[in-house]
C-alpha positions as CSV (number, residue, x, y, z in Angstrom):
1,X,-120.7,5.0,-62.7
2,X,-123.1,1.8,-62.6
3,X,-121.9,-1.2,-63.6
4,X,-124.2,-2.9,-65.0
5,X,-122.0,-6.1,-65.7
6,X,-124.1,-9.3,-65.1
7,X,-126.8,-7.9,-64.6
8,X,-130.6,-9.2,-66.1
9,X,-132.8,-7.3,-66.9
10,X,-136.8,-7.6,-67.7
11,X,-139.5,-5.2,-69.0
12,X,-142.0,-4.6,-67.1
13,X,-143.9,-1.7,-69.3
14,X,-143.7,-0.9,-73.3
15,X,-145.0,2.2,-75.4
16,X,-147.4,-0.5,-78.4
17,X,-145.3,0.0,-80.8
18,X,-142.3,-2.0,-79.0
19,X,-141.5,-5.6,-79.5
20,X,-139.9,-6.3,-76.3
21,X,-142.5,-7.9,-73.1
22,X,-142.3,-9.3,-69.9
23,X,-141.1,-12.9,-71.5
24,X,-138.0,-10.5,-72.8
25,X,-134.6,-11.3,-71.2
26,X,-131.8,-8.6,-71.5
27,X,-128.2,-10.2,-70.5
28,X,-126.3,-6.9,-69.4
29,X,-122.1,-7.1,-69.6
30,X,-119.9,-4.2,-69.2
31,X,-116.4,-3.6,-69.7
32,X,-115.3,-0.1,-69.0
33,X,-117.8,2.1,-70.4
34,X,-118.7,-0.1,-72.9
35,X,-122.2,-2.0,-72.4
36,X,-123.2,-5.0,-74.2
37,X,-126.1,-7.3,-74.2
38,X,-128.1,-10.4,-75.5
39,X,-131.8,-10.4,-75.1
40,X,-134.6,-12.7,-76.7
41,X,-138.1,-13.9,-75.5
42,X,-141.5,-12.5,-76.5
43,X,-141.8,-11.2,-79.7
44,X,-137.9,-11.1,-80.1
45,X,-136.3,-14.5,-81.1
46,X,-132.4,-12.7,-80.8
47,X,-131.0,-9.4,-80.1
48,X,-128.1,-7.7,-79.3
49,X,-127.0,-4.4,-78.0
50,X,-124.1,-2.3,-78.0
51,X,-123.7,1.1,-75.7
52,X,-121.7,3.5,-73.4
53,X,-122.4,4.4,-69.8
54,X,-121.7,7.5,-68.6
55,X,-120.5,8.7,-65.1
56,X,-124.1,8.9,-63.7
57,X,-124.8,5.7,-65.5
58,X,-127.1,7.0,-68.4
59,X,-126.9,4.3,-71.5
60,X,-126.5,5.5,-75.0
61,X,-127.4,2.3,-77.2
62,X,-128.3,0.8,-80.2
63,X,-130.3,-2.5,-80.7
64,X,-130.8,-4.6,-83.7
65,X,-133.3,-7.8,-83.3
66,X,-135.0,-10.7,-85.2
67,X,-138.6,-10.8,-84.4
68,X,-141.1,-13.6,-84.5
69,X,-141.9,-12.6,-88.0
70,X,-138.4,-13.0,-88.9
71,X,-137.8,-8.9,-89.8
72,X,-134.5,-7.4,-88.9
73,X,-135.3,-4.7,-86.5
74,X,-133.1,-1.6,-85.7
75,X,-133.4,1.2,-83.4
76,X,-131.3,3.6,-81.0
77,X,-132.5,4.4,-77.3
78,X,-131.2,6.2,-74.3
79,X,-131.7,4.4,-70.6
80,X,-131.8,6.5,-67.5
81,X,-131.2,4.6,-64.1
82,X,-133.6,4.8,-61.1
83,X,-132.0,2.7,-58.0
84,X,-134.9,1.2,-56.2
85,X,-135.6,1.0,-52.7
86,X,-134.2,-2.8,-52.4
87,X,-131.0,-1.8,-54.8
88,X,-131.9,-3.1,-58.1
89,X,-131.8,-0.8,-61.0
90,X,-135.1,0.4,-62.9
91,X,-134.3,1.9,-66.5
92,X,-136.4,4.1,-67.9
93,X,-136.0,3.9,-71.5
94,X,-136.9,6.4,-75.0
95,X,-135.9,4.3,-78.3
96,X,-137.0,5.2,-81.8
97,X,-136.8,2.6,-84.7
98,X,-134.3,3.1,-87.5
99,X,-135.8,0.7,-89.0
100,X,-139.6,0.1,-90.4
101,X,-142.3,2.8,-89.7
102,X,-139.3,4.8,-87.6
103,X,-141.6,5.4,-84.1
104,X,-140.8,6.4,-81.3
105,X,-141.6,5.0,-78.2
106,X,-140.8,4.4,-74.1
107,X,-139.9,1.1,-71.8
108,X,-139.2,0.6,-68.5
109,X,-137.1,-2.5,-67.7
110,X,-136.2,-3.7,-63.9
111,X,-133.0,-6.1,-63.0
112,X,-134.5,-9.5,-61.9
């Protein structure tokens, strides 16, 4: 399993629809299989994650975030880890919203 426990992590590509950007911050913890994070920057003035890992270090989440616009956002994505050449981790990421217009959408983050 990854650990991704102190780990940060930064997008460097979002599907339009997404609030998150390069100015977004992702504060990674992990206990167990249990992942947890804080994120803000951008578009995103606080956020918080909650998800499990599993053995080949896939991430099941869900997100909820304030936004610039002060809007409660909610949504549910699913990470898959690509370990880079230099040995930091590149998620490739498929959310939806579960809140507002409900879209779907794809990210890519990379640990800084």
């Amino acid at each position: 399993m990854i650990n991704y426990d102190q780990k940060q992590f930064r997008p460097i590509r979002n599907s339009d629809n997404g609030e998150t950007s390069g100015d977004t911050i992702f504060h990674y913890q992990q206990q167990g299989n249990i992942l947890t994070a804080v994120y803000s920057g951008g578009q995103i003035k606080s956020g918080q994650l909650i998800g499990l890992v599993d053995e080949q270090g896939n991430i099941d989440m869900r997100y909820h975030q304030v936004n610039l616009k002060a809007e409660l956002m909610t949504g549910k994505c699913r990470s898959t880890p690509e370990i880079l050449p230099n040995g930091k981790i590149r998620l490739h990421e498929v959310w939806e919203w579960t809140s507002g217009d409900l879209s779907h959408g794809e990210s890519v983050i990379e640990e800084i």
